[in-house]
N, C-alpha and C positions, 0 to 999 in steps of 0.2 A: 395501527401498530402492525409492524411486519411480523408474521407468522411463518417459524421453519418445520418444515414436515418430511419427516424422514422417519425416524426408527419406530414406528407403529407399537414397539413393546414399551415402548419408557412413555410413562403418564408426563402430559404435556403439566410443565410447574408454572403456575398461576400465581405473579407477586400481589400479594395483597394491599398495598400501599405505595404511596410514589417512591416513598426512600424505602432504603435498606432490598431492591428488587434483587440485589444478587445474593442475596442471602435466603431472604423469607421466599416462601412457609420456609422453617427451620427443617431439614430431614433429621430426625434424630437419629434414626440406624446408619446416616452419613457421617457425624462427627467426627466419628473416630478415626477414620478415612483420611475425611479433610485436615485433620493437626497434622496425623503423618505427613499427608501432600505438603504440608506448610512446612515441616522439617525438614526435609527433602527441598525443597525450593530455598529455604534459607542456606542451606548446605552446597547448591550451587550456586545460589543467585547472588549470596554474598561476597566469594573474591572476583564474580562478574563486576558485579557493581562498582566495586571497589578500584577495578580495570578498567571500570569508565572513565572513572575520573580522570586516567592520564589520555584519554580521547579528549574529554571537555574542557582539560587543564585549570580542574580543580582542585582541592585539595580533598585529600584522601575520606574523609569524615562525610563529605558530603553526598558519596554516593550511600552509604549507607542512611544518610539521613531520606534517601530517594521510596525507601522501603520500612519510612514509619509512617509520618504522615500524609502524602500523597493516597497514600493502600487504600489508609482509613477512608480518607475521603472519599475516592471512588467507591468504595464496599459501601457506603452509605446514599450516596446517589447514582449512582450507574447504574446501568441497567443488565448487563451481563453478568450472567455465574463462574466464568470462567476465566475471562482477560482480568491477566498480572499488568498492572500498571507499575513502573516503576523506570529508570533510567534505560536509554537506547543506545545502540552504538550510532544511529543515523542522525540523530539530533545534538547527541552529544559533538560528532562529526561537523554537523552546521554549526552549532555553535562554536567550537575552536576554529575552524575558518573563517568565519566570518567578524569574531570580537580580536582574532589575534590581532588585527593592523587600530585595534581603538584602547588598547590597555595589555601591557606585560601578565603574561598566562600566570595563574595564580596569586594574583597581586589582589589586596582586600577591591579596588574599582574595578580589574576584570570579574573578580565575585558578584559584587555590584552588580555589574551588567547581565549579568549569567541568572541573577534572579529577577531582575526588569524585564530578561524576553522570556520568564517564567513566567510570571503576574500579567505580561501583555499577550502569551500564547492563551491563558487562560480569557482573557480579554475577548479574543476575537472568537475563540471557541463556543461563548457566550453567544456574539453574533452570530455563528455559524446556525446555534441552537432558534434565536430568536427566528431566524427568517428560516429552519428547515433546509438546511445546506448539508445536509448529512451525505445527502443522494451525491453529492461532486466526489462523493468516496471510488465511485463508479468509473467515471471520467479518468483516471488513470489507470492506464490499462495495469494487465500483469505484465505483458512482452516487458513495457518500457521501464516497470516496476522493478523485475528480473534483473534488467539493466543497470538500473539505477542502485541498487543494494549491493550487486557485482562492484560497481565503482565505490561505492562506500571501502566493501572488504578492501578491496585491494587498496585503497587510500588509507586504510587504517593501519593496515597490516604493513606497507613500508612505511609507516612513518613511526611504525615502534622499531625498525632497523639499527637504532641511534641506543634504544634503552634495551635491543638484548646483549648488546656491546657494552652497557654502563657506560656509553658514551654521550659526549653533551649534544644537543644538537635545536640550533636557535632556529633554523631553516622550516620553511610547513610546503614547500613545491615539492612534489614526488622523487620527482629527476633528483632532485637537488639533494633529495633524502636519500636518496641511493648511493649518489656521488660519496655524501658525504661516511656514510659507513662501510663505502669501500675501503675511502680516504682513512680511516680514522680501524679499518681492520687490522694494521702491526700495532697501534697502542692500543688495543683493548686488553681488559683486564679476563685473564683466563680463567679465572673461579668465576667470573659472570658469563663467560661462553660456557663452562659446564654448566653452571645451573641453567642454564635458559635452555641447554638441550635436554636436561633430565624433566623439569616442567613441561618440553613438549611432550616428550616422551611419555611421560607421566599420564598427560592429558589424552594423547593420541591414543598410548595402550586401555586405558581404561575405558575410554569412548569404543574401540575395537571390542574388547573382551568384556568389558562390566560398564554395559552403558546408563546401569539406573547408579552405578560408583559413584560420587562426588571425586572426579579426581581432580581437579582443581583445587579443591576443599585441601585434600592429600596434600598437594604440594605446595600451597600456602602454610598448613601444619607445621610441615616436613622443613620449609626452609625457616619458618618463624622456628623451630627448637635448634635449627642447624647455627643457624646466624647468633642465639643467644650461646648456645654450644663452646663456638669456634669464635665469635666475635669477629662476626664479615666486617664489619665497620674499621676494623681496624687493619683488616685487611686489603684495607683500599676500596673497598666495595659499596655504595652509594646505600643507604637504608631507607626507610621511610619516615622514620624518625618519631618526634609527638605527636601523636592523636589525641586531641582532646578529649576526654571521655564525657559523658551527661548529655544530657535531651538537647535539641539546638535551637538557637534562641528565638524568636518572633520580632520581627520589624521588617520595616520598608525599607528598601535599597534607598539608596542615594546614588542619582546619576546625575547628569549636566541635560537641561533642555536641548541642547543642540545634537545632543545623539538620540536624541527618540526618532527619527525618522530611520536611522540605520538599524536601532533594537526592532523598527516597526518591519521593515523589510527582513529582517533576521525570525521574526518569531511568523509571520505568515509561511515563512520556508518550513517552518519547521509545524505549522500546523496541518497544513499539507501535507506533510511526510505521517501525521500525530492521524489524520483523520482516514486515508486509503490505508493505513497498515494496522489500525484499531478495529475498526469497520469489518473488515476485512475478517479479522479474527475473532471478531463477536460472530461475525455472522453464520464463520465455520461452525464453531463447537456448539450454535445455536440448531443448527441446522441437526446437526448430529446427534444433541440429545431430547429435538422436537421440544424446545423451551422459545417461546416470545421474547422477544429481541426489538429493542426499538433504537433505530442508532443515535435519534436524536435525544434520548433520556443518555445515552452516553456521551452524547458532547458534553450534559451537564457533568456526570461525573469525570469527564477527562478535561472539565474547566477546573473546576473543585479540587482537583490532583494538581494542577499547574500551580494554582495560585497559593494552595498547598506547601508548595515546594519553593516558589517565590518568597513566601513569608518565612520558611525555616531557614532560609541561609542553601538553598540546593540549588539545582537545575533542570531543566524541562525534564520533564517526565511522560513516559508514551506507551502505550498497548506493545505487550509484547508476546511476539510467537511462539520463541524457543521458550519462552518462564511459560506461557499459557498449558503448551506441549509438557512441559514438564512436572505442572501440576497434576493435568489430566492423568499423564501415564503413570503416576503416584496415585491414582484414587480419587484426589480431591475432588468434589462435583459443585462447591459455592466457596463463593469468598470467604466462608468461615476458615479457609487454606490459609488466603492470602493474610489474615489477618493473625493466622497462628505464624505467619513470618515474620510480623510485626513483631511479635512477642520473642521469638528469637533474637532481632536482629537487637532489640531494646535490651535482654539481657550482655547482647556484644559490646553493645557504643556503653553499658553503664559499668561493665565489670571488667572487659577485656582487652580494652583499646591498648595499654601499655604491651602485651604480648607483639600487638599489632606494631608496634613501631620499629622492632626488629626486621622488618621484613623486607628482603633487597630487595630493591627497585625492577633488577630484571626480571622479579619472578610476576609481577604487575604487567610490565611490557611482554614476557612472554601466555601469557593469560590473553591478555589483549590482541596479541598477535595473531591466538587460536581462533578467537573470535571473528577475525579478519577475515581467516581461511573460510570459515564455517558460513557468512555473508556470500563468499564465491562461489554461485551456484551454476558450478559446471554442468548436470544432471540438467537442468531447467533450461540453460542457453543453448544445447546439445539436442534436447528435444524440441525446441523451438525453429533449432538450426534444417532439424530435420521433416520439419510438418511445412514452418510456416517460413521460408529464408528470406523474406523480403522483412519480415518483423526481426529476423535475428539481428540483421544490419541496423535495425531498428536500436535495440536493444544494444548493439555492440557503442552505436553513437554515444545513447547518454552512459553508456559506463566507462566512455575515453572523456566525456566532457566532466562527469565527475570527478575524473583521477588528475586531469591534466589543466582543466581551468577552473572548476570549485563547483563544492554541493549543491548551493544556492542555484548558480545558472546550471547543474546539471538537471534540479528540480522543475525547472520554469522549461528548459528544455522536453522534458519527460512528458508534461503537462501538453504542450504543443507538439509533438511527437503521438500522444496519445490521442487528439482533437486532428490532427490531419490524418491518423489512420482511418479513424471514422469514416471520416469526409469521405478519403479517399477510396474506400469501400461501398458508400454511397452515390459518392460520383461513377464508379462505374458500375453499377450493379449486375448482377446477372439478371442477364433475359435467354428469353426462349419463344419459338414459336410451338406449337401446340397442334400435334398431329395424328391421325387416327396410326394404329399401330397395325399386324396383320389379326389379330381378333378385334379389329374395328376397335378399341378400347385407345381414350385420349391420354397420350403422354405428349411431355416435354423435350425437346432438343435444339442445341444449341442455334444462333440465330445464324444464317445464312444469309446472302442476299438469293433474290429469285426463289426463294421458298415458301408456299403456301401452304395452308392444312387442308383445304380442298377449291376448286375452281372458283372464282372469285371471291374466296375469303381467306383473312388471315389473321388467326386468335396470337396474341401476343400478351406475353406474360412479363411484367415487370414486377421485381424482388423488392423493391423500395419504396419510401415516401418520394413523393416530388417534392421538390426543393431546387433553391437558386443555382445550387450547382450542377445540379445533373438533369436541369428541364431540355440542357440545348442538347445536349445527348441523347435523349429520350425524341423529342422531334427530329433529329435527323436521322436514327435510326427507323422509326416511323416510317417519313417519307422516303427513303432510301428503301426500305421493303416494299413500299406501291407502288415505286418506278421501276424495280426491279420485277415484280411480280409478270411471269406468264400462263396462261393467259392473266388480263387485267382484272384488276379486284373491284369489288362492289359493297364488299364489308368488310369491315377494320373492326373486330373485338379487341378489346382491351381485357384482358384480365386481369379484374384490380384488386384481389382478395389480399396480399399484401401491401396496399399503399393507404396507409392509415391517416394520412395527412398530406396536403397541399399548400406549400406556401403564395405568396400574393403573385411572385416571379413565377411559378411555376403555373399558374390559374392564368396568366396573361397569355403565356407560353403554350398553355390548351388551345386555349381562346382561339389563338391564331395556325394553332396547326387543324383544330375543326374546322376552319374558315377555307383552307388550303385544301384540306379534302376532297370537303365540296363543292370545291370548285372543280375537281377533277372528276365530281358524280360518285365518290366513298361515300357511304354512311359510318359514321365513328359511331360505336357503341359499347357501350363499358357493360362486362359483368361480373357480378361478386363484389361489388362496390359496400364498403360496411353501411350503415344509417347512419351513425358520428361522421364520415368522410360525405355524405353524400347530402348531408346538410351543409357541411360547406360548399360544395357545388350547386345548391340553391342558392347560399345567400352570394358568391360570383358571380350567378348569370351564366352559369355553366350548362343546368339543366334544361335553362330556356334555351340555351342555342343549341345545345346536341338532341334535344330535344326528350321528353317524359319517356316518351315509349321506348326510349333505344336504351334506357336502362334496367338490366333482368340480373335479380339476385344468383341466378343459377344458371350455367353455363349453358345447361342442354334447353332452356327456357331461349336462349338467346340464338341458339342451333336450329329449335324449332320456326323460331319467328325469322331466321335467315333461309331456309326451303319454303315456308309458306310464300316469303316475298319473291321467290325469287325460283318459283318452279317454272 
């Protein structure tokens, strides 16, 4: 179990049993806290939710069905005190791009599908848990992450263009959504362009001046009393209409055998996206309140929330940041939050839902729209632009490939984007040769040709594992320093204190650049070599041919035995 150690004053919380780990031990001087948090988080988290739905082209009932049973079930097997599970804009995002071309968006079989790649994300999450794949949380960077969320925003954010207009809009290509709410900006309905600028406003002002404000909350209110007020509906102005009210129902979808291959590639997208951005947020607020964290006890809870959500009539469900942050900065410290939102949301869907039906459409799309904004993480691409500019381009790719050819391959993109920056960091790693400075004291500096650290020797420091990609770089850079060296060299240290591993290609690639040395009269000699690394270059035949003695755990061990030989 992975242990976060940070804040030295907070007693680390110890779960006493496999379930219920974000809960127990119970804090009872917490409670009180946590309801609040939970009030406060149903108070924004509810017209979010509810804003998802026109992202995942649900119907309206279903996002709040995202924050009853799902909650419960990760509060009961999860392993984090903090992460709000409940509906995303990223997944919601995959999901409408990806089921739009297999079923009309809100139709009972687009439902359908929408809970098959809930019950099948749960599925492979499972998997993830069985074999310990939590760690691939890792594997995607943040640069391309950054990216990737950027593209979201701004995919979600034009494509509500159409609903702050109360315009129809059948189109889901960006361009095209642009196009078409330019096209469609002399007929739109002008009580739906005021309301969608006073909801921004609303939202904007309150986030500026009163950011623990629910102003979301405010102008869903404000326009559910306005619209029964005034009767927007008759107004020409598009409402939301019946909400069903009461708990929602339990069964298994029904879909066609022949789309399970497309729900299959739809719900991997999306557990990818479920596992680097849950992870991720477990492992902050773990860190932060020095609480045990294990990510693979949260696969189980973020299967259990999928499938959750599959059997209630909803759709995926995923760890989320801004709800997590929003608990936190309420107080809340365990799920006892989350589950006090349960209780809110359950007196909504059983008492309130008719209120709810009053409510125009744009105030949904402008909700969602904010949402969009708030994914666009200027701040983060800006310092990224600024530190690291080869990862911004990084980053700027998958947020053109999410916006302009779809989530899915912006995902798979991201994935490889984040696997070749590795590489690519690996393939050329820093080196250095290693030279006395003017108080005789050994530092590092960059590699030169014709550079030694004293008359026939040359300490050389590689940053990296050896591996198949960067062994042919490592030997030419090698021999390239002993062809260059004047006078000629007699000893080649390696300093290996960073190379924790050797692949078979790179152990081959030794082999023969030892072989080449000595034919030129070098002795290779490694030091700072770990004991796990240097068991492997026993069992290669490494050790037999560079020979025992030329390896010294410590650098001036290897200093010495170079002036003894060679006085």
């Amino acid at each position: 179990m992975k242990k976060a150690i940070a804040n030295k004053a907070q007693p680390t919380v110890k779960p006493h049993s496999r379930l219920f780990q974000g809960i127990l031990p119970l804090q009872r001087s917490e409670i009180g806290n946590d309801i609040i948090a939970g009030i406060v988080l149903a108070a924004l988290g509810i017209p979010e939710v509810m804003g998802y739905t026109k992202i995942a082209g649900t119907p309206i009932a279903t996002g709040l069905y995202t924050l009853i049973l799902p909650v419960v079930a990760f509060a009961v097997f999860g392993s984090s005190r903090h992460l709000v599970v409940a509906a995303d804009s990223a997944t919601a995002a995959i999901l409408a791009a990806e089921l739009s071309g297999l079923a009309t968006l809100g139709s009972p079989h687009y439902l359908a599908l929408t809970e098959s790649v809930a019950i099948m994300v749960a599925g492979l999450l499972l998997f993830a848990r069985l074999f310990r794949l939590g760690f691939l949380a890792d594997f995607l960077s943040r640069t391309v992450l950054i990216g990737f969320l950027t593209g979201v925003g701004i995919q979600v954010a034009i494509g509500q263009l159409a609903g702050l207009l109360d315009l129809k809009d059948s189109v889901h290509q960006p361009v095209q959504q642009i196009i078409t709410a330019i096209a469609g900006l002399p007929h739109a309905n002008p009580l739906a362009i005021e309301i969608s600028v006073a909801v921004l406003l609303t939202i904007q002002l309150c986030e500026r001046f009163l950011p623990k404000f629910p102003g979301a909350l405010l102008a869903v209110v404000g326009a559910i009393f306005a619209s029964w007020i005034f009767n927007f509906a008759s107004l020409g102005l598009t409402v939301v209409g019946t909400v069903p009210s009461g708990l929602p129902s339990f069964g298994l979808p029904v879909v066609n055998l022949n789309e399970l291959p497309q729900i299959m590639g739809i719900a991997l997208s999306c557990v990818i996206v479920i596992v680097a951005q849950s992870a991720a947020t477990s492992r902050a607020y773990a860190f932060r309140y020095s609480e045990e964290f294990n990510e693979n006890i949260d696969l189980e809870g973020l299967a259990a929330a999928n499938l959750a959500a599959g059997l209630t009539g909803t759709f995926v469900v995923n760890g989320s940041p801004t709800k997590t942050e929003i608990v936190n900065t309420a107080g809340g410290r365990s799920q006892v939050a989350q589950l006090s939102t349960v209780a809110v949301v359950l007196i909504v869907i059983l008492f309130l839902t008719q209120p709810i039906g009053y409510l125009p459409n744009t105030v949904l799309a402008a909700i969602v729209f904010s949402i969009g904004l708030r994914l666009i993480d200027i701040k983060g691409m800006q310092a990224i632009f600024k530190t690291h500019r080869e990862e911004f381009y990084l980053a700027i790719v998958t947020a053109a490939t999410v916006v302009f050819i779809g989530v899915k391959e912006g995902i798979i993109l991201a994935i490889m984007l984040s696997l070749i920056l590795h590489v690519r960091h690996s393939y050329r790693p820093h080196t250095a040769i290693i030279i006395p400075n003017a108080n005789k004291f050994w530092q590092p500096i960059p590699v030169q040709m014709g550079s030694i650290s004293a008359p026939g020797l040359i300490i050389y420091r590689f940053s990296r594992d050896l591996f198949y990609a960067n062994t042919t770089f490592f030997s030419e850079e090698v021999q390239s320093l002993v062809k260059s060296a004047k006078p000629s060299v007699r000893w080649f240290i390696l300093e290996a204190r960073a190379i924790t591993e050797i692949d078979y290609s790179a152990s081959q690639t030794l082999r023969d650049l030892v072989k080449e040395l000595s034919m030129q009269n070098v002795a290779f000699v490694i030091s700072g070599l770990s004991p796990e690394t240097k068991r492997q270059f026993d069992q290669d035949g490494l050790t037999d041919l560079i020979g025992a003695d030329r390896f010294f755990y410590h650098l001036e061990d290897a200093l010495a035995a170079f002036h003894s030989e060679n006085k």
